[in-house]
N, C-alpha and C positions, 0 to 999 in steps of 0.2 A: 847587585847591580843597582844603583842608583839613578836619578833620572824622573822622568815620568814616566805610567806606567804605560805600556802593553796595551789596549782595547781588545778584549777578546769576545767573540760569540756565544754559549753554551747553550745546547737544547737545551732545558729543563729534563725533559724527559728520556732521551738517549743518550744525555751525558758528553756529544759528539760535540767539536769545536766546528766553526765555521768562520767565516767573512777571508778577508785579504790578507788576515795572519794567522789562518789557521792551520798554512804548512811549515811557519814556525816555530810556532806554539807546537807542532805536533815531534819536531825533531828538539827541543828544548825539553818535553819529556821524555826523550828519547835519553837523552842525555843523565836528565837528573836521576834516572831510575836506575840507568846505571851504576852511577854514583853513591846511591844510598843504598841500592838492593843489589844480594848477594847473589851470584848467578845461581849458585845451589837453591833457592829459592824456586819452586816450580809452577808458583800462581800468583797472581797479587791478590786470591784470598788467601794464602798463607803469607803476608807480608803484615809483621804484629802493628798493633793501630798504633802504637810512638811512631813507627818507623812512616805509618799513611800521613800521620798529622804533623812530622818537620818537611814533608814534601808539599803539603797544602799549603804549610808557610809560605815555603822557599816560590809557589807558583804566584802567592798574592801578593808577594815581594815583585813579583817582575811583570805580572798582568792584571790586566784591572777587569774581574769579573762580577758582572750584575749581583746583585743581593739576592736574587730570587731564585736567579741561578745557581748560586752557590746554596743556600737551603735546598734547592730540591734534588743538588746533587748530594747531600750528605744526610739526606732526608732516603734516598735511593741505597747507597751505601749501606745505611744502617739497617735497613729493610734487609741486604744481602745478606747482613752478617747476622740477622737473626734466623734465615733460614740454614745457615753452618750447622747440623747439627753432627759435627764431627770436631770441636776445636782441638786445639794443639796449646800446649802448655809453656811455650816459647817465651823467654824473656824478650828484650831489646836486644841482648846478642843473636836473638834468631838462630837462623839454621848454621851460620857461623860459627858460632857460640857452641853448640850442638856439634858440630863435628868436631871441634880442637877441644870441647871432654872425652869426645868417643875416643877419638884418637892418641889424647893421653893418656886414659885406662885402659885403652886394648893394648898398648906398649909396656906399661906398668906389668898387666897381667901376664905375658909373652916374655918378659924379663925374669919378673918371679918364678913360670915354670920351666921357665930354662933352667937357672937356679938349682930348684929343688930338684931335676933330676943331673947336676952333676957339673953344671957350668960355673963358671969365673963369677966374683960379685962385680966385675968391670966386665961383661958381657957385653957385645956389641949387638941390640939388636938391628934387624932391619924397621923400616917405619911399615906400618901396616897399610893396609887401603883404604882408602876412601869406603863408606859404605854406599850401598846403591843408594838409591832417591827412594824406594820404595820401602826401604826398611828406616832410612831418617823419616820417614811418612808416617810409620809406628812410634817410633823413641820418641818421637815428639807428642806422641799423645799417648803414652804409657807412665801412670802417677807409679810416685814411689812405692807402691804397695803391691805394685804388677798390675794393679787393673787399668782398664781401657777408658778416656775420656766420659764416655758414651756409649750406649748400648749400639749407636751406630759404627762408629769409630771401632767397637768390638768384632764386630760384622766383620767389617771393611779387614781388620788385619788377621781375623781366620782366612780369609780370601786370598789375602796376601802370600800369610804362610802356607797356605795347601798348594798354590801355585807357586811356589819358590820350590817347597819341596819336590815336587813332581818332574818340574824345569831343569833341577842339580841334575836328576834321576834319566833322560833323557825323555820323558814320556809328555804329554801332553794333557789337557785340562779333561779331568774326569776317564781316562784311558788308562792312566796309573802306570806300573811301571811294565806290561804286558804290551808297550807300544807298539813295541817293530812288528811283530805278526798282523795285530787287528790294522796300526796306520797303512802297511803295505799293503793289504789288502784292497782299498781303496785306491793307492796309488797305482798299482800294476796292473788295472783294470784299465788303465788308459795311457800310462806311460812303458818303455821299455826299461831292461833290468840288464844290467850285463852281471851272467852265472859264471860261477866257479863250479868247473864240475867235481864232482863227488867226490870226495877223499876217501880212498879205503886203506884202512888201518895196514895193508901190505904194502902200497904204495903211498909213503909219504910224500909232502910235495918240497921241494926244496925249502924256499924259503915262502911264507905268506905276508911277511912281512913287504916283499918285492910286490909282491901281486896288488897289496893295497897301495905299493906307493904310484905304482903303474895305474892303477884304475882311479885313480886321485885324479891324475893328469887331463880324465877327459867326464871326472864326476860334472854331474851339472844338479844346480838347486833342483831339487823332486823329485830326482830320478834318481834312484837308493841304489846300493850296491850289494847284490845278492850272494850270500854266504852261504854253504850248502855240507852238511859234513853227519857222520851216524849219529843217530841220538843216544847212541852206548857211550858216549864220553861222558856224559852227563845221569847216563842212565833215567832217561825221559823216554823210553820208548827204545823200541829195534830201527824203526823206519829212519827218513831224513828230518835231521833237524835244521830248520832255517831261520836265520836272521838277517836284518839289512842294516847297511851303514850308508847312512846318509853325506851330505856334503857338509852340512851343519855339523856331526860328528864329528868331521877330522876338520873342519875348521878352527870347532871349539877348544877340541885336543890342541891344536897346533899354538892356538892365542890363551891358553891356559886359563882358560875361562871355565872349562866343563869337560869331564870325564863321564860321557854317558853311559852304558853297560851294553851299547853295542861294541865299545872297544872294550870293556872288559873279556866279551865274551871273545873276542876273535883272539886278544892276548891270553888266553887260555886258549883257545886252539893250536896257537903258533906253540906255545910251550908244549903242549902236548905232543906235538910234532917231531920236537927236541928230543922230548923222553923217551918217543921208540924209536928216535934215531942212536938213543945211546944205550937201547936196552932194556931201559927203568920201566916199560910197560906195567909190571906184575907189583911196583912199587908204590907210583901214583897216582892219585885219583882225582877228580874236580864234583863238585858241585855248583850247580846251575845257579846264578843270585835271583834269577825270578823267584824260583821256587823257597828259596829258604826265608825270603825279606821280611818284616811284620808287614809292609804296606802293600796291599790287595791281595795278601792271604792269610786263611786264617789258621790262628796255630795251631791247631790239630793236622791240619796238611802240611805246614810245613814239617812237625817234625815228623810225619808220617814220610814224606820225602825224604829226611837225611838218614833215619833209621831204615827204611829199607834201599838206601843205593850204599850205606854201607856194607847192611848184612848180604846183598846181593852181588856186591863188585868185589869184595874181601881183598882190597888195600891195604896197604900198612899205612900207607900219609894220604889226608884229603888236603886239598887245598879250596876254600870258601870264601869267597869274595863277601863281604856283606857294605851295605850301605845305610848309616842313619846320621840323623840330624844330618842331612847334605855333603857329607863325609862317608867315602869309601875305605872300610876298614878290612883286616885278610882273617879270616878264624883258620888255624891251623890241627885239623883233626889227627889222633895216633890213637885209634881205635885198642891195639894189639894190647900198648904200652896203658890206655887209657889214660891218654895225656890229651890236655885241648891248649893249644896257645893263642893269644890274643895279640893281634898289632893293628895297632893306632897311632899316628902322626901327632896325631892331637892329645892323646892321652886319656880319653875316652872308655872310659870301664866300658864292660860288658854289660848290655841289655837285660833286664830278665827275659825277653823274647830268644837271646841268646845263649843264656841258661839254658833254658827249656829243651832246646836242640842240642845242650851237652851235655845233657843230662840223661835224655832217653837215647 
């Protein structure tokens, strides 16, 4: 813009515009930040200082701000950016830049193991996703060697990753993956619960699948939806076993966001269901994924758990849900044959914690 300039106001000290153009000035940055900043961007402290200083230009190009003003605004700034003690290692491409590497190595890599187990060298794949904002929050401050900016920035993204993992899992911060019991507890104390009554292994229920899509229709946020069935399916006990499904649950199901292990566990119910509808009682078995997981037990229990609901239930097939790295994988037990099969989407060897339990 050429011309003369703009007169604008600036506190010194709050950095706030004022006088008669200070509600253009204020949609004028509205504009240029726009323009220059990526909306993936989550702060203008993560906006890299080239990217602050061709926008101080472009503001002194078009308004004319006091000298004093302008020192004690950049005099404040740099004050800001000394107390950062989490930086990001971002060029000038920014978080921009940052995503279209991720997104052409995570395609590269997703092509190649297509590949290698068995696909076309003209493989089409799909484009991957966007990553969250919180995991660009780490990549951007993880040096080439794996370590963390900072010993805060290290902090920050243990925090991250224990609550990502936990959040796949369906459990909440510091509750682990034992949610549904401990969180309902709290919740049923003041809200209502609509029950499924009791399933007895003579009377199966037609389908469970209907009951969940029917009790979907009038689920409401907080108010859980109570599962109720013997704990001999699992071999956790003779009594009732319960668990609840939330509206977040089959929301997340639904928008393919999140497989919590409250639908794992009812999708082993409903299968189970199947199996003495067609007989197969005496054939198949399940195992609980609380109890077998590495996270919030310890492996003496778990394998203490799969070695006695084998010796105690005497199966020919178990079927075991397990979940790591935020990935739900299935262990397929053949006690008789002494056979263990593994399945993974992702291609994900087996765990030593995994070992462990197929071993004993």
């Amino acid at each position: 813009m050429k011309g003369q300039k703009i007169e604008i106001n600036v506190d010194p000290n709050t950095g706030t515009a004022s006088g008669p153009n200070s509600v253009q000035f204020a949609s004028y940055l509205g504009t240029l930040a726009r323009d220059k900043i990526s909306i993936l961007v989550p702060h203008w402290k993560e906006v890299p200082q080239a990217t602050k200083d061709l926008i101080w230009q472009d503001i002194l190009e078009v308004y004319q701000i006091e000298d004093n003003a302008i020192l004690a605004v950049r005099e404040k700034a740099k004050a800001i950016q000394e107390l950062n003690d989490a930086p990001h290692l971002l060029s000038r491409g920014g978080y921009d830049l940052l995503v279209t590497n991720y997104s052409k190595n995570e395609l590269k890599r997703l092509k190649e193991e297509a590949i290698q187990y068995g696909a076309s060298q003209d493989v089409v794949i799909d484009h991957p996703p966007l990553p969250p904002r919180h995991k660009l929050w780490v990549m951007a401050r993880t040096k080439s060697s794996g370590q963390m900016t900072s010993k805060s920035a290290n902090q920050i993204a243990e925090k991250i990753v224990s609550l990502d993992e936990q959040a796949s899992q369906g459990s909440f911060p510091y509750r682990l993956i034992s949610w549904p019991r401990r969180l309902v507890r709290h919740i049923s104390s003041s809200k209502q619960t609509q029950d499924i009554p009791i399933i007895h292994r003579s009377k199966p229920r037609n389908d469970p699948i209907c009951d969940l899509r029917e009790a979907s229709l009038t689920l409401t946020y907080g108010n859980p939806f109570k599962v109720i069935y013997l704990g001999s399916l699992f071999g956790v006990g003779a009594g009732d076993f319960v668990f609840y499904i939330t509206f977040d649950d089959i929301r997340e199901l639904i928008e393919r966001q999140m497989l919590n292990i409250s639908i794992i566990q009812f999708w082993m119910f409903y299968l189970n269901q199947k199996i003495e509808e067609h007989g197969y009682d005496d054939l198949y078995g399940f195992l609980e994924p609380q109890y077998t997981q590495k996270l919030g037990n310890k492996k003496e229990k778990a394998i203490s758990y799969t070695s006695d609901r084998i010796k105690n239930s005497q199966k020919q097939i178990y079927l075991a849900p397990y979940i790591d790295q935020n990935h739900w994988k299935l262990l397929v037990l053949c006690p008789i044959s002494n056979v263990a099969v593994w399945f993974c989407s992702l291609h994900h060897k087996p765990t030593m914690h995994v070992k462990h339990l197929v071993k004993r």
